[in-house]
C-alpha positions as CSV (number, residue, x, y, z in Angstrom):
1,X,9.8,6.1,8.1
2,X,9.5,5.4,11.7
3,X,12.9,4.2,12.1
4,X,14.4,7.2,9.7
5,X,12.1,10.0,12.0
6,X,13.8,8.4,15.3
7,X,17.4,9.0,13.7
8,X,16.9,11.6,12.0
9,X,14.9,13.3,15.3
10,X,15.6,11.4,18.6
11,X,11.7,10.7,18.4
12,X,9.0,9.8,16.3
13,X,6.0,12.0,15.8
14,X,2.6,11.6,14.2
15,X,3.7,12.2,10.8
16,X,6.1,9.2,10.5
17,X,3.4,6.9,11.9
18,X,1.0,8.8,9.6
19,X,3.0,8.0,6.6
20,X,4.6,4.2,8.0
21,X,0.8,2.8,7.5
22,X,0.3,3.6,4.0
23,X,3.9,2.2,2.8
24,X,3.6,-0.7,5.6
25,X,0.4,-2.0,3.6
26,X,1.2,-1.5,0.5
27,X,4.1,-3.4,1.1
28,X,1.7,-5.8,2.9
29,X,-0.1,-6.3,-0.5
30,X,2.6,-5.8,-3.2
31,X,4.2,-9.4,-0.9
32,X,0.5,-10.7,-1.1
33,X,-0.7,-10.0,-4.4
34,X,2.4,-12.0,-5.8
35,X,1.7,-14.8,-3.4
36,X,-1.2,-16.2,-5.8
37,X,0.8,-16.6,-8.8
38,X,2.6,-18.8,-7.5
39,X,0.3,-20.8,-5.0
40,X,0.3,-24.2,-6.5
41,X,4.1,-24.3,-6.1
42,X,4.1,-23.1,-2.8
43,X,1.2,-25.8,-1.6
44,X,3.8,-28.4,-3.3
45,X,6.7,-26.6,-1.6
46,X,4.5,-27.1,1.8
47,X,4.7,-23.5,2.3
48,X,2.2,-22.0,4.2
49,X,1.2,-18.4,3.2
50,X,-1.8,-16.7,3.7
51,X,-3.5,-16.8,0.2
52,X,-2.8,-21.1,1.2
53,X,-4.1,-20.6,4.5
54,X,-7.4,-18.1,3.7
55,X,-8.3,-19.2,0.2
56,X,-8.0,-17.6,-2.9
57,X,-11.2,-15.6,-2.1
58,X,-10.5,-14.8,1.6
59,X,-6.9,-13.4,0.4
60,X,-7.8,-11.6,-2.5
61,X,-10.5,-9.7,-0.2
62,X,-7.8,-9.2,2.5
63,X,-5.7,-7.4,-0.1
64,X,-8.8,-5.0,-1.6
65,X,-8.9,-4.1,2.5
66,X,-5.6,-3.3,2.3
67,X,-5.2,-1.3,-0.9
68,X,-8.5,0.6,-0.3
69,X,-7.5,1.0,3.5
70,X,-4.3,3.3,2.0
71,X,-6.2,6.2,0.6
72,X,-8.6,6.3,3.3
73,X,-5.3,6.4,5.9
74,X,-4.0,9.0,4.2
75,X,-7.1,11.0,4.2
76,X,-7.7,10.9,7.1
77,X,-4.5,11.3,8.4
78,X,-4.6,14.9,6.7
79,X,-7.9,15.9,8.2
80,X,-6.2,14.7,11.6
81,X,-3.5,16.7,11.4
82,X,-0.7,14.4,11.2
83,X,0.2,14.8,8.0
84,X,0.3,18.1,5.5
85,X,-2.6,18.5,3.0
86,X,-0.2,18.3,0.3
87,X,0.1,14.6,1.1
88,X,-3.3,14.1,-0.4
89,X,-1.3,13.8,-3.6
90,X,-0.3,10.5,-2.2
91,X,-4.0,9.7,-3.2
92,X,-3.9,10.1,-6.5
93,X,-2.1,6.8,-7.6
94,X,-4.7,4.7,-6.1
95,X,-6.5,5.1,-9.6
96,X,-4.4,2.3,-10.8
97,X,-6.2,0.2,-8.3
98,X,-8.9,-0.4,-10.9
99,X,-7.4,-3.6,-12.6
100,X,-6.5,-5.0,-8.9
101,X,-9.7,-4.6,-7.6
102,X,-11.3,-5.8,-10.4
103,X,-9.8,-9.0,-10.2
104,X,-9.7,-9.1,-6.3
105,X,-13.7,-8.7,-6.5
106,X,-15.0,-10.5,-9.2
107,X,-12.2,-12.9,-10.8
108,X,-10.0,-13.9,-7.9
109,X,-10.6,-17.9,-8.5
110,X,-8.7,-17.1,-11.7
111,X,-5.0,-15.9,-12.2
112,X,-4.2,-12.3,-11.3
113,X,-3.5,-10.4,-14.7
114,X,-0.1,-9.5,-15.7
115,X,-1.7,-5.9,-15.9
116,X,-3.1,-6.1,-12.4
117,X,0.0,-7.2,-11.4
118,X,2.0,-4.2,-12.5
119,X,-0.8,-1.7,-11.8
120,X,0.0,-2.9,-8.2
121,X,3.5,-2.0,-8.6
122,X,3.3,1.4,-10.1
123,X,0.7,2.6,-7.5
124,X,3.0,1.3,-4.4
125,X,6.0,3.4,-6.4
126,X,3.4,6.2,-7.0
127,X,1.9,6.3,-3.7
128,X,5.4,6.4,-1.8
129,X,6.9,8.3,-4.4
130,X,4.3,11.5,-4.4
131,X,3.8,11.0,-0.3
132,X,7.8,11.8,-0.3
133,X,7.5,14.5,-2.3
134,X,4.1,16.5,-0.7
135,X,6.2,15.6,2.4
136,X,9.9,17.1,1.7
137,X,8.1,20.0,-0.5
138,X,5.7,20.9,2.9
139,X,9.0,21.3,4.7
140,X,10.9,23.2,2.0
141,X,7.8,25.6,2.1
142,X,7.8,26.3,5.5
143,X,11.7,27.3,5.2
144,X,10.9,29.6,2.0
């Protein structure tokens, strides 16, 4: 969004960083999350990720930061101003979150869920999706 708002605008404002951290981490996790799945291949591969360098633990908590850190950012990023309330729609996908979490807080020595796995998915498509919308719908009203 950064790089479309200096483009699009000669510059980039508040609201593209505002709404660059929420997609930057769940990008962040939707890369991390499908690191563990395949972690004893890439400790045989010698790769050296972050779930092999942190743990299985360490990682799985780095991603609950991450995915609970989106919500909050965009929360608090409409009580600052930077982006429109209707963005707070951008919120509501974080529900799926449940079976991620789950497993990033109490089950993360074992392998993620297939669910969990596509919960992740849906809310990065939600979350981006609706944040799109509240944002391109803001702008429409303010023409109107």
């Amino acid at each position: 969004m950064v790089g479309t708002a200096l483009v699009q605008q000669g510059s980039v404002g508040a609201a593209a960083v505002a709404a660059s951290v929420p997609a930057f981490l769940m990008t962040f996790n939707l890369l991390l999350l499908n690191e563990f799945p395949d972690i004893d291949a890439d400790r045989f591969g010698g790769r050296r990720n972050l779930v092999l360098v942190l743990g299985r633990r360490p990682g799985a908590l780095v991603y609950a930061l991450a995915a609970l850190a989106v919500p909050v950012w965009i929360a608090g990023s409409v009580i600052a101003g930077a982006l429109p309330p209707l963005a707070l729609l951008g919120v509501l996908p974080s529900l799926l979150l449940r079976r991620p979490l789950a497993w990033a807080f109490r089950h993360s020595a074992e392998p993620v869920p297939v669910p969990a796995l596509g919960d992740n998915v849906a809310w990065n498509l939600g979350t981006n999706t609706l944040l799109a919308v509240a944002l391109v719908a803001t702008v429409l009203l303010q023409r109107g």
